[in-house]
N, C-alpha and C positions, 0 to 999 in steps of 0.2 A: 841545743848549743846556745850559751847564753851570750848575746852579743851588746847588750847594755843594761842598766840595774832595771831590772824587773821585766827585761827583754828578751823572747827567747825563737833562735828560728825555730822551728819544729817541723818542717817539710820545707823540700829544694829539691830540683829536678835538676837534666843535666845541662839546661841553660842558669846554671845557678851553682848549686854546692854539695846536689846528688846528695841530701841525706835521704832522700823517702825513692820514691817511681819517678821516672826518669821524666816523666809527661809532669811533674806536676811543678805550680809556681813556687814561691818562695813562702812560706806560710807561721804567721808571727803569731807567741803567745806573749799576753799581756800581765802579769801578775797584776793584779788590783787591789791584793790584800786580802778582803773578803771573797772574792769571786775572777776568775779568770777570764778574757776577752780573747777571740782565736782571729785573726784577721787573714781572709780565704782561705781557701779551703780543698783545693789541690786538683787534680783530673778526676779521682773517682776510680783512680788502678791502686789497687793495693791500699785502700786507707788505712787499715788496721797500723799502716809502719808507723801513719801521723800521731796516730794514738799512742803509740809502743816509745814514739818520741818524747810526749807530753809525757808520759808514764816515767820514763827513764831520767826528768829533769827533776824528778821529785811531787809532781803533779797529781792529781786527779781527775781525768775527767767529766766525772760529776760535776764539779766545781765552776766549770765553762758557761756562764749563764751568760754569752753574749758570743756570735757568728758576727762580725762584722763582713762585707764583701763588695770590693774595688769596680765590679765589674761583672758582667753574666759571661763571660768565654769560661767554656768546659774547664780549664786548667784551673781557671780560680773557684768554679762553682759547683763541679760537678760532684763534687765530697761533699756535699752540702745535706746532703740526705742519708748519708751512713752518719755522718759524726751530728744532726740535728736528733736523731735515732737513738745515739749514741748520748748524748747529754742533754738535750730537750730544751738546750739555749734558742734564745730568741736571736731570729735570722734577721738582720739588718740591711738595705740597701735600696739605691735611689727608686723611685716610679719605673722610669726608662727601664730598668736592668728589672726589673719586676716582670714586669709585662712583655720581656722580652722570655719571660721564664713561665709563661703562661699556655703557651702554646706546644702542645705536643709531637702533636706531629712535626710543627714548626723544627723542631729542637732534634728531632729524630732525621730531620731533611738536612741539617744543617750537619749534624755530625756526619752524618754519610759525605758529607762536601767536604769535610776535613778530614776524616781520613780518605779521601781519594786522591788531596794534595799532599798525604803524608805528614800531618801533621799529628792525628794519632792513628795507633796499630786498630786492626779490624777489630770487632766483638765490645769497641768501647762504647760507654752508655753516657747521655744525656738527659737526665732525669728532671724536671722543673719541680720546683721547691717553689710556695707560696711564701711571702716576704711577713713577720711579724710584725714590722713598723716599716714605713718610708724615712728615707733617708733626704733631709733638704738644706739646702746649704745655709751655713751658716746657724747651724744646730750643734749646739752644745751638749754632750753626751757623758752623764753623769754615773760611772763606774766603779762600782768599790770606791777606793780611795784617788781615781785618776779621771780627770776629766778628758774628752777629744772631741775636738772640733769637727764640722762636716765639711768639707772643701771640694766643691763639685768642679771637674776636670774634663768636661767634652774633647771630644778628641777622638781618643782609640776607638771608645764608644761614645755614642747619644748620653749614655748615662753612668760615665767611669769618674769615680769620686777616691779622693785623698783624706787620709786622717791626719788630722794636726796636734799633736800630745808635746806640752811643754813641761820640759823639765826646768831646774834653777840655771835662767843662763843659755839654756839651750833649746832648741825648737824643732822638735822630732816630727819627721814627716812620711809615713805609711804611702806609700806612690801608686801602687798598683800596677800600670803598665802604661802609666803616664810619663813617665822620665826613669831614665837608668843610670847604670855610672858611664863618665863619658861626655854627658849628654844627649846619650842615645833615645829617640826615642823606639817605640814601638807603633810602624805604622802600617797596617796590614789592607790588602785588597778586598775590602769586602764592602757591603751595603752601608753599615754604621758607622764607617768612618767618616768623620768631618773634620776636613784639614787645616781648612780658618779657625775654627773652634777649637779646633789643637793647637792654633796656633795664639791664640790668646791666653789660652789654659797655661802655657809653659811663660806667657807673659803676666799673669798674676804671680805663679810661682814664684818668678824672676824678681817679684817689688817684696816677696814674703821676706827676705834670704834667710831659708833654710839652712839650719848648720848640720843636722844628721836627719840623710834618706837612705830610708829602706823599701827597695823595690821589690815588685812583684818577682825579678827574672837579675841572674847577676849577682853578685856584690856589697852588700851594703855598704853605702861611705857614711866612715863615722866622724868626718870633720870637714868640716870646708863645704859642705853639701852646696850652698848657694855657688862656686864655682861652673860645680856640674848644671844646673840649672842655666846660670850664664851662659854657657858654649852652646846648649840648645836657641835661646833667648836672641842670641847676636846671628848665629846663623839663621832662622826667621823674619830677623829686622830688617835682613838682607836679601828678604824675598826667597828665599833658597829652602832646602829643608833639610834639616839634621839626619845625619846617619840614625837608620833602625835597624833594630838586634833581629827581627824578622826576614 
């Protein structure tokens, strides 16, 4: 689905726009000109549909020489290893989210804790993928014909980052599961969350003003974006914390 010039979803689950398996995030391709950029990469149920998307918008995915990815939770990372398989693009993402994907058994304890909260069905897998570069903020990423910034965003996670891609005029902002539409964020009961660090994270956002965010989960807003960022921002300022889609 193409949602801006050289933008395309190509997986949404059904916190989002249901094009692929129901568990997976919202999953962006990048036209680059010479080469494609896939930004996360979905639960890991059904990947083939994410492919069969890419496929269907006219694409190849040979062509995909770059994995970027928001964050190590299964929804965004656990496709990480079919479609790495699958095109032999290089996997991008911070230390934190690395080393969080090192650990196996680690990863195999933690899914079993997620679906026993129901957040995915039994038999699903949590595969750790080693990282081909670290991701550090304020690194500029030189792609085909499009450049994007690294905008590191603690919070959801120790180590959940934003990409920054400027078009003429406009300031396109890849979110992950750092802000939604609303202002919602995503803020989940586990060990990695840091809630002051989230709460700064949405207060850099708030001085960027973003004019189109595209979230992990939800919606893309294609105008006004620094609005949605405000409603997060002021409720914060206020000591209080923003409604979450969780």
């Amino acid at each position: 689905m193409k949602i801006l010039e050289d933008i395309y979803l190509v997986g949404s689950g059904a916190n989002g726009l249901s094009l692929t398996n129901p568990y997976d995030c919202n999953i962006y391709l990048v036209d680059c000109s010479t080469e494609l950029v896939l930004i996360d990469t979905g639960s890991g149920l059904e990947p083939h549909r994410i492919e069969e998307q890419i496929v269907s918008e006219g694409f190849h995915t040979a062509d995909i020489s770059t994995i970027l990815i928001t964050h190590a939770h299964p929804d965004h990372v656990a496709g990480a290893v079919y479609l790495k398989q699958l095109t032999n693009a290089n996997i991008m993402l911070t230390a934190h989210e690395s080393s969080m994907l090192s650990d196996q058994k680690k990863l195999d304890d933690d899914m079993a804790f997620f679906i026993e909260c129901g957040f995915y069905p039994e038999g699903s897998k949590y595969t750790g993928i080693k990282a081909d570069e670290i991701l550090e903020d304020g690194k500029t990423l030189h792609i085909g014909n499009k450049e994007f910034q690294v905008v590191t965003t603690p919070g959801h996670t120790l180590g959940s980052v934003c990409f920054l891609y400027d078009l003429p005029g406009r300031k396109i902002l890849f979110t992950g599961d750092t802000i939604t539409f609303e202002g919602k964020i995503n803020l989940l009961c586990v060990p990695d969350v840091d809630l002051l660090a989230y709460k700064q994270s949405i207060r850099r956002l708030h001085e960027m003003r973003i004019d189109i965010l595209l979230p992990g989960h939800r919606q893309p807003i294609l105008n006004s974006g620094h609005v949605h960022v405000e409603k997060a921002h002021s409720i914060f300022s206020k000591l209080s914390i923003p409604e979450s889609i969780a």
